[in-house]
C-alpha positions as CSV (number, residue, x, y, z in Angstrom):
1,X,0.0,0.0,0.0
2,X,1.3,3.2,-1.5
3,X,2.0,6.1,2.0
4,X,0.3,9.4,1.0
5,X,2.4,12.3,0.7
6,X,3.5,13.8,4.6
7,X,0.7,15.8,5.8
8,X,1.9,18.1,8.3
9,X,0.7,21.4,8.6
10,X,1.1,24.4,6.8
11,X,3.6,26.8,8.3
12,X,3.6,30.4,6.7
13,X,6.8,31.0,8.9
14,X,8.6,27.7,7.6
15,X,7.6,28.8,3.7
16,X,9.3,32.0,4.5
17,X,12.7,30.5,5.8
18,X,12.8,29.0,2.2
19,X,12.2,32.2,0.5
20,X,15.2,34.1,0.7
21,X,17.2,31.2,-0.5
22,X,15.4,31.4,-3.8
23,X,15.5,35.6,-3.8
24,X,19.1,35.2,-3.4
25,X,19.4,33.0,-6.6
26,X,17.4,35.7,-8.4
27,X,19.6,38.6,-7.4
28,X,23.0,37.0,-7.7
29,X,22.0,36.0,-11.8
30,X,20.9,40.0,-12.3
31,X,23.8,41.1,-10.0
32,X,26.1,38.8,-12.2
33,X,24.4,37.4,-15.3
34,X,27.4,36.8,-17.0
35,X,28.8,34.8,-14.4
36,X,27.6,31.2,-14.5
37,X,29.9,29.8,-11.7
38,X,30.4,32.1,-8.6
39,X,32.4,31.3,-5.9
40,X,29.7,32.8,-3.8
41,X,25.8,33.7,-3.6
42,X,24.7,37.1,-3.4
43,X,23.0,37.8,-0.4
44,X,23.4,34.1,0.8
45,X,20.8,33.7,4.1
46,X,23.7,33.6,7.1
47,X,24.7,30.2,8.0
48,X,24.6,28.3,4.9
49,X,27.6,27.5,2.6
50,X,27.8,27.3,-0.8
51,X,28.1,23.7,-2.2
52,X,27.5,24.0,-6.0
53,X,26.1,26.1,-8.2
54,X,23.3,25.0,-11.1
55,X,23.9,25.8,-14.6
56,X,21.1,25.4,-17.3
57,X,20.5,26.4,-20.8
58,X,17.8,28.5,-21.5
59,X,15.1,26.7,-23.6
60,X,13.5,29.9,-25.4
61,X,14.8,33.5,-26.6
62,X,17.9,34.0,-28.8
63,X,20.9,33.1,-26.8
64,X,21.2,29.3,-26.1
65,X,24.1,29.4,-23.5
66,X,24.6,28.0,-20.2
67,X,23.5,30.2,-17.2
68,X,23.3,30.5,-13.5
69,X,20.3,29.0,-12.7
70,X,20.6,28.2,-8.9
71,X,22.6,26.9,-6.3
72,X,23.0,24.2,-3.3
73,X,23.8,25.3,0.1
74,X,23.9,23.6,3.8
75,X,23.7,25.1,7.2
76,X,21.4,25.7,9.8
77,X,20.4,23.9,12.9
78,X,19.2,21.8,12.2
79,X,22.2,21.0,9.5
80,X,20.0,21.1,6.2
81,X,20.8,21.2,2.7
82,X,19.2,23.8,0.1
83,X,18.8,23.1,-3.5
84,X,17.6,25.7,-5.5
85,X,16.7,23.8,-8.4
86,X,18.6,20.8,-8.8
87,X,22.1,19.3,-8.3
88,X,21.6,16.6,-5.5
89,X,24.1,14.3,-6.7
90,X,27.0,13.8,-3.9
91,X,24.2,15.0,-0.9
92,X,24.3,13.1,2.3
93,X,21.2,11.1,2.4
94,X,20.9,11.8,6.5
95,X,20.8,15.5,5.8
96,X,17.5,17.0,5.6
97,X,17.0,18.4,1.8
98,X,14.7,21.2,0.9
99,X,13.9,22.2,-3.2
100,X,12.3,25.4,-3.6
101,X,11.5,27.3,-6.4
102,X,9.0,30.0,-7.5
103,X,7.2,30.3,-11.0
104,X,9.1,28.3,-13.6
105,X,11.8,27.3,-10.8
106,X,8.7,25.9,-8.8
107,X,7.6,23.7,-11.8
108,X,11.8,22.5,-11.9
109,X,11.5,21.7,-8.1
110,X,8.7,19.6,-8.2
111,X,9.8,17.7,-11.5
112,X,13.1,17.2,-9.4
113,X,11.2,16.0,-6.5
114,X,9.5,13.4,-8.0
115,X,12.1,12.0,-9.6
116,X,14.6,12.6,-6.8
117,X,11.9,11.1,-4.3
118,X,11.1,7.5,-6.8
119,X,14.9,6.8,-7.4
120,X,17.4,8.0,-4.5
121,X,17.8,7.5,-1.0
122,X,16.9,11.6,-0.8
123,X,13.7,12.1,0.6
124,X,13.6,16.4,-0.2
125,X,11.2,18.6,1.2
126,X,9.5,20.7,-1.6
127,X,8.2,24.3,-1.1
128,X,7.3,25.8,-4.7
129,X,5.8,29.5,-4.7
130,X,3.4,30.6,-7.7
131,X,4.1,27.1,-10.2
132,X,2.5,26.0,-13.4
133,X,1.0,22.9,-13.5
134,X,3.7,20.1,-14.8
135,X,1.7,17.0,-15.5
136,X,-1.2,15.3,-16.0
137,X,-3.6,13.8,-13.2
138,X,-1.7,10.4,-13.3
139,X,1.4,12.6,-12.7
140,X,-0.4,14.2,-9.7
141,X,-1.5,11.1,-8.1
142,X,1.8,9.7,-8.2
143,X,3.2,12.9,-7.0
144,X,0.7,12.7,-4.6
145,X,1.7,9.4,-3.2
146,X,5.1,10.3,-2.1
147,X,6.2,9.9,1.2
148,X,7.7,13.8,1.4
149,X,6.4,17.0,2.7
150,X,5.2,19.0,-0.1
151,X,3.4,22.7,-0.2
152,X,2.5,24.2,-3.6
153,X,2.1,28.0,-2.7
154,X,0.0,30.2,-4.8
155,X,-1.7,33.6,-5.4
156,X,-5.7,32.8,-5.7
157,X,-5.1,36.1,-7.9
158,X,-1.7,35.1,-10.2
159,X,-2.7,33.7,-13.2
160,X,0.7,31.3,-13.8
161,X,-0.5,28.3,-11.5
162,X,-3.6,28.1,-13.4
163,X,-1.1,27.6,-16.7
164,X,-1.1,25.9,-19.1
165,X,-4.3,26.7,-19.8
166,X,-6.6,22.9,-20.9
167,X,-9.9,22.4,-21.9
168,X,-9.4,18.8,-21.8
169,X,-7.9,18.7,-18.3
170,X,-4.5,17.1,-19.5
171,X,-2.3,19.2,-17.1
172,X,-3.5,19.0,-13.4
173,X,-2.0,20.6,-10.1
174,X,-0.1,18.8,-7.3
175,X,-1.5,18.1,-4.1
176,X,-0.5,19.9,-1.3
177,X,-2.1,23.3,-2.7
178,X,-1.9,26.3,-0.2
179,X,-4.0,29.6,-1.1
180,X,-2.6,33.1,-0.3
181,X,-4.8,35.9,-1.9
182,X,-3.4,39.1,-1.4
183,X,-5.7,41.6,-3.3
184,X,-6.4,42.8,0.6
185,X,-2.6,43.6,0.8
186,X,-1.1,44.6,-2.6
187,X,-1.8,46.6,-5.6
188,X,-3.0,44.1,-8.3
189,X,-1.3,43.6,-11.2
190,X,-0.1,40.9,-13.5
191,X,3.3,41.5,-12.5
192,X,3.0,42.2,-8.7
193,X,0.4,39.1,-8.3
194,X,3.2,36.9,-9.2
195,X,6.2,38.9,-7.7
196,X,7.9,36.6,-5.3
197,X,8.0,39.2,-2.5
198,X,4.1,39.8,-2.7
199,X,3.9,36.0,-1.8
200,X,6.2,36.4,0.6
201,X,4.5,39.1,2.5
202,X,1.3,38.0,2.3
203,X,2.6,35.1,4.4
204,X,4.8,37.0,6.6
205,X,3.7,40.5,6.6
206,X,5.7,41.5,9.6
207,X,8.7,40.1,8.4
208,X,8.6,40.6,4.3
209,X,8.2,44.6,3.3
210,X,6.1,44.8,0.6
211,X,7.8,46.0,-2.6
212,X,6.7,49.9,-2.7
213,X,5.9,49.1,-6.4
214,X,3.2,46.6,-5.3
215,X,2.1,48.8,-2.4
216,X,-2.1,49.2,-2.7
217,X,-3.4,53.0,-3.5
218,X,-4.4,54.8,-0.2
């Protein structure tokens, strides 16, 4: 008998923690987008050390070169390791292993999940913000059925994790969905629904300033 996937509460706070891991991969590639290997992470959250960086090639758009895509770190107590988006090769299988990612990364984490999950001894955590769907309902059943901890995050106002867009039903979200809506709490827009930070804040408003771009009218 397959063991559903973990089903431990919801923890805005714990979502947070992963957040800055992924915000750092974002700023380090427009800090340094030439720079696919950096010795270190741009605003890397204190405590963790660099392990690897992830390269990929960009699948659309003229320039079909390699490119800093994300990193793996470990730290913390306790001692976990960080893999923003992929790269687990060589992990300890005792640490702890988290994969986040947020809108196309998110997708890339839970693709890596699953497949980490079915065929290594890694059992990751996986903490997506604002994915697309990645697979059809067999996909999400079998998703579904793993024995990890898994929180899909997402705007009930961003349109991306309600993409691709099928009549037929072929592409279907993976369970464990967790709904923010932050038209209370920021100015709505396509850009600021899906803006990492707004998803942030809206789960940790006392912790996450909202981006003054995404701040409501008065």
């Amino acid at each position: 008998m397959l063991q559903g996937m973990a089903t431990d509460p919801m923890d805005p706070a714990t979502a947070v923690t992963w957040g800055p891991f992924i915000q750092a991969a974002y700023e380090q590639y427009v800090s340094h987008p030439s720079e696919v290997n950096p010795a270190a992470i741009t605003n890397m959250p204190a405590g963790y050390t660099l392990v690897r960086t992830i390269q990929m090639t960009d699948f659309f758009g003229p320039v079909q070169t390699r490119v800093f895509y994300g990193f793996v770190a470990v730290g913390g107590d306790p001692k976990t390791a960080v893999v923003a988006l992929r790269g687990t090769a060589g992990l300890d299988p005792g640490l702890p292993t988290v994969v986040c990612g947020h809108s196309l990364g998110g997708a890339l984490a839970t693709l890596l999940v699953a497949d980490v999950t079915a065929n290594t001894q890694l059992k990751p955590q996986a903490w997506t913000f604002a994915s697309p769907r990645v697979g059809d309902a067999i996909f999400a059943a079998r998703y579904g059925a793993l024995s990890t901890v898994s929180w899909r995050i997402y705007n009930q106002v961003d349109v991306v994790p309600y993409f691709p867009i099928d009549t037929s039903g072929g592409y279907q979200p993976v369970t464990a969905g967790y709904a923010i809506n932050s038209l209370a709490k920021a100015h709505w827009s396509l850009g600021c629904a899906h803006a990492l930070n707004t998803y942030l804040h809206v789960l940790s408003p006392a912790t996450v300033p909202l981006d003054p771009a995404c701040k409501p009218a008065s």
